[in-house]
Biopython code that builds the backbone (N, CA, C, O; Angstrom):
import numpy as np
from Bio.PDB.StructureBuilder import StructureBuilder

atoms = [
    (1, "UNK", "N", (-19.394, -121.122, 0.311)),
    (1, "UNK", "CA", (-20.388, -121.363, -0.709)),
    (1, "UNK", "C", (-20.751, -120.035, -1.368)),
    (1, "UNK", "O", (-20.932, -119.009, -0.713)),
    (2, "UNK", "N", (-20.854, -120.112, -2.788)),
    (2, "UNK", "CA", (-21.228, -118.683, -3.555)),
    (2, "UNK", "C", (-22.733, -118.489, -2.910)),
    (2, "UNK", "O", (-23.289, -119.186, -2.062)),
    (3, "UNK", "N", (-23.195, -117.344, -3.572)),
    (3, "UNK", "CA", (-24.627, -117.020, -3.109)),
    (3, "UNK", "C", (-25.237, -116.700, -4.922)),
    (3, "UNK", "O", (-24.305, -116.805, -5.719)),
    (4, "UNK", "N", (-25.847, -116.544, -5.215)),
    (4, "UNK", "CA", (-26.541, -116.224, -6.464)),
    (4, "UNK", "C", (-26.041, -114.721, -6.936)),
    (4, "UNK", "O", (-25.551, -114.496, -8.043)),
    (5, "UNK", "N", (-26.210, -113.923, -6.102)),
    (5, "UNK", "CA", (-25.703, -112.811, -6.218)),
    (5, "UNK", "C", (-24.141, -112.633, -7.373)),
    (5, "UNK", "O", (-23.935, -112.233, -8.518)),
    (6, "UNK", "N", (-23.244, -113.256, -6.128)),
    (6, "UNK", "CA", (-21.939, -113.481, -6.879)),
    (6, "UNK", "C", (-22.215, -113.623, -8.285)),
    (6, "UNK", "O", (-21.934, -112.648, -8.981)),
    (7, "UNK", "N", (-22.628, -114.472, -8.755)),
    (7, "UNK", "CA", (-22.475, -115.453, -9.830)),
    (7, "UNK", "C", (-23.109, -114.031, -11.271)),
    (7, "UNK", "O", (-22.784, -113.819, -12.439)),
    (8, "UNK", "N", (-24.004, -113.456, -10.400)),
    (8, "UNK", "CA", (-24.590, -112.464, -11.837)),
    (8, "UNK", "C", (-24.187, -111.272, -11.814)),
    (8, "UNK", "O", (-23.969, -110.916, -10.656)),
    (9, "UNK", "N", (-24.006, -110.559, -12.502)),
    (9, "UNK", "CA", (-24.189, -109.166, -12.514)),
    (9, "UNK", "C", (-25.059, -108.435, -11.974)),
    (9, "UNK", "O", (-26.236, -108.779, -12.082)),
    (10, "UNK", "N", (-24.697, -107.152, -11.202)),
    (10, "UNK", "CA", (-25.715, -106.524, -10.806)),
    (10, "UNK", "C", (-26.395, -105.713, -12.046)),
    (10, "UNK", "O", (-26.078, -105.932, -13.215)),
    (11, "UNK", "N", (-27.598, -104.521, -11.558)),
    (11, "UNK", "CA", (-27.998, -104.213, -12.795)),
    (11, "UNK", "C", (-27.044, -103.117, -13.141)),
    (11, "UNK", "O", (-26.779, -102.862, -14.316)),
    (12, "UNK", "N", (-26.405, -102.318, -11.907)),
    (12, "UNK", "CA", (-25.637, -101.254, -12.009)),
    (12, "UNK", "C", (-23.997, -101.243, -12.878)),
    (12, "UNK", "O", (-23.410, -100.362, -13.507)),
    (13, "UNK", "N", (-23.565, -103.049, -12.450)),
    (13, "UNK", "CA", (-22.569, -103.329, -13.706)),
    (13, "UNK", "C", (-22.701, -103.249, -14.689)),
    (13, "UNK", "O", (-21.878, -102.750, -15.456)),
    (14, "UNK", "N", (-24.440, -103.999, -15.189)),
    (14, "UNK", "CA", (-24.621, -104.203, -16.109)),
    (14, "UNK", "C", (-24.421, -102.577, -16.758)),
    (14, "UNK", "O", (-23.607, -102.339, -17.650)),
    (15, "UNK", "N", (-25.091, -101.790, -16.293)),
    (15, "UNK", "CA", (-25.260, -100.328, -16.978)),
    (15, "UNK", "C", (-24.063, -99.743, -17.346)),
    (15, "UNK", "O", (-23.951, -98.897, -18.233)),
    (16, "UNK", "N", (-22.813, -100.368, -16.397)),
    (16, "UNK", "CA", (-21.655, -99.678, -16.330)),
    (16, "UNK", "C", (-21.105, -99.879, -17.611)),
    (16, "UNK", "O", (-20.550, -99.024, -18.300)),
    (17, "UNK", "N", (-21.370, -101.554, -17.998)),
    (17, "UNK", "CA", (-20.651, -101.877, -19.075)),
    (17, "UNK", "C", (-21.317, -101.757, -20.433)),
    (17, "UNK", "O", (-20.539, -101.608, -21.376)),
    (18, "UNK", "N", (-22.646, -101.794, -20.712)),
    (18, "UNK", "CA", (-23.871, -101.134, -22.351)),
    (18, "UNK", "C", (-23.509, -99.584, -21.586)),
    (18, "UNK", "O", (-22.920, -99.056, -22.529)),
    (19, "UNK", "N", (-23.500, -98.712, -20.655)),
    (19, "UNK", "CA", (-24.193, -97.674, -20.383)),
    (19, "UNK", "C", (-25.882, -97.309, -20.970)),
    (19, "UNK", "O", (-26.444, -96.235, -21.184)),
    (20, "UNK", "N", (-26.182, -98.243, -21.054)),
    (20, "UNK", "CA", (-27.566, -98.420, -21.279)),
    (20, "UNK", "C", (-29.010, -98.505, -19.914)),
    (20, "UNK", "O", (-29.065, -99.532, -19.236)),
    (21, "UNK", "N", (-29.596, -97.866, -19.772)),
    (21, "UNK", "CA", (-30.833, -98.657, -18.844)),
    (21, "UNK", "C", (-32.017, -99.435, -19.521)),
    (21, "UNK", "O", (-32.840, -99.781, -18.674)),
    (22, "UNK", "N", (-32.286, -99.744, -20.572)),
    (22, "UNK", "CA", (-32.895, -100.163, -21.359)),
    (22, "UNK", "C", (-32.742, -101.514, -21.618)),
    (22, "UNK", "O", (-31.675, -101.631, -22.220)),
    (23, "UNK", "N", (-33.313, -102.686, -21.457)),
    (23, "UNK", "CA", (-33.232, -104.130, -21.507)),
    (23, "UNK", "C", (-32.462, -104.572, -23.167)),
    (23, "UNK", "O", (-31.332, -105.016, -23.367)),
    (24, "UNK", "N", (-33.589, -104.242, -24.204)),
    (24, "UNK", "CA", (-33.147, -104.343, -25.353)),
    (24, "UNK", "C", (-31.882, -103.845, -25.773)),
    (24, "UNK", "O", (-31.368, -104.641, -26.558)),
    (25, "UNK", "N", (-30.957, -102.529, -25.493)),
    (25, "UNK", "CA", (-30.086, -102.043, -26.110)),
    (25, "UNK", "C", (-29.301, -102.662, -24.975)),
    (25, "UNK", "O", (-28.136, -102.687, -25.373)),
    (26, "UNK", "N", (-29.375, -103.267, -23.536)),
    (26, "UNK", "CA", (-28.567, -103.733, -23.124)),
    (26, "UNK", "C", (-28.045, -104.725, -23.927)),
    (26, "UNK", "O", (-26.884, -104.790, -24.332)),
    (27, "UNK", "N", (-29.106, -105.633, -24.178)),
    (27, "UNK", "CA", (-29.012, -106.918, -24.838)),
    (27, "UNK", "C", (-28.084, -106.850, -26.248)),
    (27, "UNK", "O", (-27.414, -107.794, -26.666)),
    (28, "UNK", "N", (-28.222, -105.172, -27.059)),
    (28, "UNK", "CA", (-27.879, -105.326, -28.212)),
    (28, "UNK", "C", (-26.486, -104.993, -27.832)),
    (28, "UNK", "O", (-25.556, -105.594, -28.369)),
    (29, "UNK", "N", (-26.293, -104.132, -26.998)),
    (29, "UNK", "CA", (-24.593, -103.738, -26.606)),
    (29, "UNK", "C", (-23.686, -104.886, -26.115)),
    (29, "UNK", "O", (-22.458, -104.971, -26.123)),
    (30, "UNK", "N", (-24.524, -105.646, -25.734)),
    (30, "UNK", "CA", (-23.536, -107.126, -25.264)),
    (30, "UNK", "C", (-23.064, -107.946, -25.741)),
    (30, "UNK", "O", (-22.001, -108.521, -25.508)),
    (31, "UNK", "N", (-24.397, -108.199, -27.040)),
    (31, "UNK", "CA", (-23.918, -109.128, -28.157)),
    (31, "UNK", "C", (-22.842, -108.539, -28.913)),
    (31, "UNK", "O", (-21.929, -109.277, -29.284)),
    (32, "UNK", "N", (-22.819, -107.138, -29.232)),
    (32, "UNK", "CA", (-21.739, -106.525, -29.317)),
    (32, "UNK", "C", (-20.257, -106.814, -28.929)),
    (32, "UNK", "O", (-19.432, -107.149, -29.780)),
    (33, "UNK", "N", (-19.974, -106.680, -27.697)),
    (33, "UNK", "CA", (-18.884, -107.159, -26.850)),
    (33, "UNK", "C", (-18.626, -108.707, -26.799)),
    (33, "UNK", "O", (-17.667, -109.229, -26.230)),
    (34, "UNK", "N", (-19.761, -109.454, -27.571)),
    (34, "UNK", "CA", (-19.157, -110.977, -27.411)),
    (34, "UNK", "C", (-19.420, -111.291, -26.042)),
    (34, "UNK", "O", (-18.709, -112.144, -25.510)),
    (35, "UNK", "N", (-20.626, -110.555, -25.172)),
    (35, "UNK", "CA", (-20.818, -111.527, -24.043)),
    (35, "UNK", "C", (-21.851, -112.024, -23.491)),
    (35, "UNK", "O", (-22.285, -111.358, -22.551)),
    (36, "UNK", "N", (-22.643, -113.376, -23.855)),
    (36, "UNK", "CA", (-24.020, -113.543, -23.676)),
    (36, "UNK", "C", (-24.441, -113.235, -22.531)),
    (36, "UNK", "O", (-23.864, -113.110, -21.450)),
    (37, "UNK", "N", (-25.706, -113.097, -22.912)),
    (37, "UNK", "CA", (-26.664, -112.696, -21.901)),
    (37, "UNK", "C", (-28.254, -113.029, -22.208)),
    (37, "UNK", "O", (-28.602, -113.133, -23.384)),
    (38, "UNK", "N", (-29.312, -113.213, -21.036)),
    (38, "UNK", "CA", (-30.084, -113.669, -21.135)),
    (38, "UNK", "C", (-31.264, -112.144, -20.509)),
    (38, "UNK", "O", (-30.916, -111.226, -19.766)),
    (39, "UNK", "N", (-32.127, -112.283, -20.902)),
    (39, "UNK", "CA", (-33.914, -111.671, -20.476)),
    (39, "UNK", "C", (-34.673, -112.301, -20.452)),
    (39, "UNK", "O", (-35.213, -112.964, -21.338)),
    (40, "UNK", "N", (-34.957, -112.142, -18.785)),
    (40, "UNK", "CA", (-35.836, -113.092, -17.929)),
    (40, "UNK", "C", (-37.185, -112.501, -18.186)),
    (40, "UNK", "O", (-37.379, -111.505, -18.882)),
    (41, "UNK", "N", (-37.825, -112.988, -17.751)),
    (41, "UNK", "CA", (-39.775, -113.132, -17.851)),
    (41, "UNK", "C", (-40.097, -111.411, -17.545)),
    (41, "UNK", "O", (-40.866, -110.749, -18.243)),
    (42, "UNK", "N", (-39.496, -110.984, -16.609)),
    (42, "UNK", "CA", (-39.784, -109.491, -15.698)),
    (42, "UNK", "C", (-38.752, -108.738, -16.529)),
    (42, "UNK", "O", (-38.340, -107.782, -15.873)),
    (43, "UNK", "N", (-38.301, -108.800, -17.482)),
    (43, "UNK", "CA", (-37.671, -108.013, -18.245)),
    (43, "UNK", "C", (-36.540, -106.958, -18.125)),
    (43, "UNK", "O", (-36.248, -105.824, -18.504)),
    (44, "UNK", "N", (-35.875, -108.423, -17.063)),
    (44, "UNK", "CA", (-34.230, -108.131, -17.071)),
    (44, "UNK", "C", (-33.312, -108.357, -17.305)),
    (44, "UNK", "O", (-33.331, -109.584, -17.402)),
    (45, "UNK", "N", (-31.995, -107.901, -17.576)),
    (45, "UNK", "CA", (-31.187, -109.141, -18.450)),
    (45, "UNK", "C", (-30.002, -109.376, -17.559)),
    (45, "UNK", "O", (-29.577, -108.517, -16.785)),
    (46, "UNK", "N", (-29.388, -110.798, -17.726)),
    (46, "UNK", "CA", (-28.565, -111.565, -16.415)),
    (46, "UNK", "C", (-27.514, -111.646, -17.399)),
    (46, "UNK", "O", (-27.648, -111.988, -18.574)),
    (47, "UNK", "N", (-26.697, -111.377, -16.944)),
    (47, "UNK", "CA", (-25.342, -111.698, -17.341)),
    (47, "UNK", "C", (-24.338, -112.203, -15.781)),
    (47, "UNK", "O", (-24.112, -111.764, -14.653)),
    (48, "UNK", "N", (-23.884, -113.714, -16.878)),
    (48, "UNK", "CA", (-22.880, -114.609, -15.449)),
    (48, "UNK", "C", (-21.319, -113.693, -15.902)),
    (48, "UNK", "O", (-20.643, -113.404, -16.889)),
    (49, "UNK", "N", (-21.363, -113.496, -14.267)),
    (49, "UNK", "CA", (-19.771, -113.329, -14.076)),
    (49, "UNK", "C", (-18.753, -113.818, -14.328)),
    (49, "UNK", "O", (-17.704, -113.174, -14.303)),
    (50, "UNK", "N", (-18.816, -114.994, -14.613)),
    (50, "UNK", "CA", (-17.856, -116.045, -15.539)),
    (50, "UNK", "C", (-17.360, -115.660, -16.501)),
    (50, "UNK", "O", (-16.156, -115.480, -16.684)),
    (51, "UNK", "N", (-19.007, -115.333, -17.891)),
    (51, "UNK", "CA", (-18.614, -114.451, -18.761)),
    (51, "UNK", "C", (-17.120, -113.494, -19.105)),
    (51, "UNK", "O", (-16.284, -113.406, -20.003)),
    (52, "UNK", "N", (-17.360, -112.990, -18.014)),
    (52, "UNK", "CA", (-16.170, -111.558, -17.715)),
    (52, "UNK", "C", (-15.101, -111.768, -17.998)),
    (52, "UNK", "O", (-14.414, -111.444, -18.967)),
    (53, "UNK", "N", (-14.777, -112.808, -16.406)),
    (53, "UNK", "CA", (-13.630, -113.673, -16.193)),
    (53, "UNK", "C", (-12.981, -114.252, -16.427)),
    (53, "UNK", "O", (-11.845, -114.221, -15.953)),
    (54, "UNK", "N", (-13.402, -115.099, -17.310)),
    (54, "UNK", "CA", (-13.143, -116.251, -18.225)),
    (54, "UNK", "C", (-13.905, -116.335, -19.708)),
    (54, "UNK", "O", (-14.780, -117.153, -19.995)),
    (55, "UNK", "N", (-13.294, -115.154, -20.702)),
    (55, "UNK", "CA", (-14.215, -115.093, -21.859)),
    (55, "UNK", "C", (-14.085, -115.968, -22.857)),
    (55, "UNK", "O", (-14.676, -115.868, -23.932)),
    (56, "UNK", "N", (-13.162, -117.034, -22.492)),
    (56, "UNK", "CA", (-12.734, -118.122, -23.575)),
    (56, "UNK", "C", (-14.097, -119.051, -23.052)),
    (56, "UNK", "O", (-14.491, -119.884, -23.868)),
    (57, "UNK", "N", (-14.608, -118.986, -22.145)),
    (57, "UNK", "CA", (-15.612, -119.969, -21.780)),
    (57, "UNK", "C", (-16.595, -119.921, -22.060)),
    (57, "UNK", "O", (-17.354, -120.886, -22.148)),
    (58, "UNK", "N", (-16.873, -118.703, -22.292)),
    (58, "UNK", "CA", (-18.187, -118.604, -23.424)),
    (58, "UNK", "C", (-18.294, -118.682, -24.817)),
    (58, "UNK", "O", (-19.367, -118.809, -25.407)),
    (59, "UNK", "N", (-16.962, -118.593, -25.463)),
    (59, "UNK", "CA", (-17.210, -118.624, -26.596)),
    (59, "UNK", "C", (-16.611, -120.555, -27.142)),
    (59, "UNK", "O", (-15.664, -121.251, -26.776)),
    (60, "UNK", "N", (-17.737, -120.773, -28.125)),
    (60, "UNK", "CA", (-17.775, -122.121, -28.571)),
    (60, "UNK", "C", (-16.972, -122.617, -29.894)),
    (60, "UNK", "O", (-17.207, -121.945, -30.899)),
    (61, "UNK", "N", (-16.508, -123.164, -29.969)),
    (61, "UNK", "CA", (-15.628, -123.552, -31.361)),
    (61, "UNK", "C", (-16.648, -124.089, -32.370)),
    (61, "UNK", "O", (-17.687, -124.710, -32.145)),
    (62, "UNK", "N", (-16.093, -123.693, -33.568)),
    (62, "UNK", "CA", (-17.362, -123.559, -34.724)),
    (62, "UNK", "C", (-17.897, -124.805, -35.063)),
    (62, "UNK", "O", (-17.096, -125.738, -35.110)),
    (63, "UNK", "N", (-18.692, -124.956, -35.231)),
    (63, "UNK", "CA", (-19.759, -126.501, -35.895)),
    (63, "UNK", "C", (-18.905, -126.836, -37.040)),
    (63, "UNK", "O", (-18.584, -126.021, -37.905)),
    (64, "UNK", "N", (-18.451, -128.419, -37.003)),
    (64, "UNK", "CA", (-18.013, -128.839, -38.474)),
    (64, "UNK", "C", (-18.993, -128.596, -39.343)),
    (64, "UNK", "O", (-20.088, -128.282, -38.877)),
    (65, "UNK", "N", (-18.759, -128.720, -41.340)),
    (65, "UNK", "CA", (-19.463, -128.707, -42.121)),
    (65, "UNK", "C", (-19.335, -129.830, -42.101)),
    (65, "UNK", "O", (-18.369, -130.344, -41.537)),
    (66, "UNK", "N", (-20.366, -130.603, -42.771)),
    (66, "UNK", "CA", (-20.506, -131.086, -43.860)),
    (66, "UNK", "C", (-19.489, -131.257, -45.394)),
    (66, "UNK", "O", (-18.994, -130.208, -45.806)),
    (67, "UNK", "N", (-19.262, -132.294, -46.034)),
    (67, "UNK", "CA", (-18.753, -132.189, -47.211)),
    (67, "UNK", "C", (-20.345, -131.744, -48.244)),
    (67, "UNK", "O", (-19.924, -131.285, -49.306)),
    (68, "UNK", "N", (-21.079, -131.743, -48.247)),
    (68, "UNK", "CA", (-22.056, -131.429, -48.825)),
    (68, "UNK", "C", (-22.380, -129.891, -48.749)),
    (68, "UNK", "O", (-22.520, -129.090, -49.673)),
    (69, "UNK", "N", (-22.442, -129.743, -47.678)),
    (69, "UNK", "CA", (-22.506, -127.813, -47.186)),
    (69, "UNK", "C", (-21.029, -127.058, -47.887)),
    (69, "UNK", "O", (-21.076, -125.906, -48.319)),
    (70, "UNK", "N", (-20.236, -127.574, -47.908)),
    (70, "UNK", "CA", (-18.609, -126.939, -47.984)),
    (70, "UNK", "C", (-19.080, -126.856, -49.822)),
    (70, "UNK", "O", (-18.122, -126.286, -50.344)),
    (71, "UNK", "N", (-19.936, -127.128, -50.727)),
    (71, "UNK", "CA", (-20.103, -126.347, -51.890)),
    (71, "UNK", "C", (-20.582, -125.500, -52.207)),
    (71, "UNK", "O", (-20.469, -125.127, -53.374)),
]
sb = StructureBuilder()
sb.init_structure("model")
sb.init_model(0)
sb.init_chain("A")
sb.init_seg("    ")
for serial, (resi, resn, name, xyz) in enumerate(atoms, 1):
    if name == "N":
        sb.init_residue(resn, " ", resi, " ")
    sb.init_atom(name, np.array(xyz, "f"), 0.0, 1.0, " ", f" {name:<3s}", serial, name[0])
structure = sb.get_structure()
């Protein structure tokens, strides 16, 4: 069975990969790289290991238009 741990990033990955210690510029360096991430209440930010691993899994295929929007 995983443990919670597994599943997230530590904070020290996290730093490895923004080289940032800073919540916000973590946040902005990630969106950067195309890899979501979240900031929790205590003002830290979680990034799933999945992410990493499997980066086709985070990213979503685009919303149809509309024939009305497409003018």
């Amino acid at each position: 069975m995983t443990t919670m741990d597994e599943l997230i990033l530590s904070d020290d990955e996290i730093y490895q990969l923004t080289h940032y210690r800073r919540p916000a510029l973590q946040l902005r360096a990630l969106k950067l790289l195309g890899i979501p991430a979240l900031r929790l209440h205590d003002n830290t930010v979680r990034v799933l290991r999945m992410h990493l691993i499997h980066p086709s899994a985070a990213s979503a295929a685009p919303a149809p238009q509309r024939k009305s929007a497409r003018r």
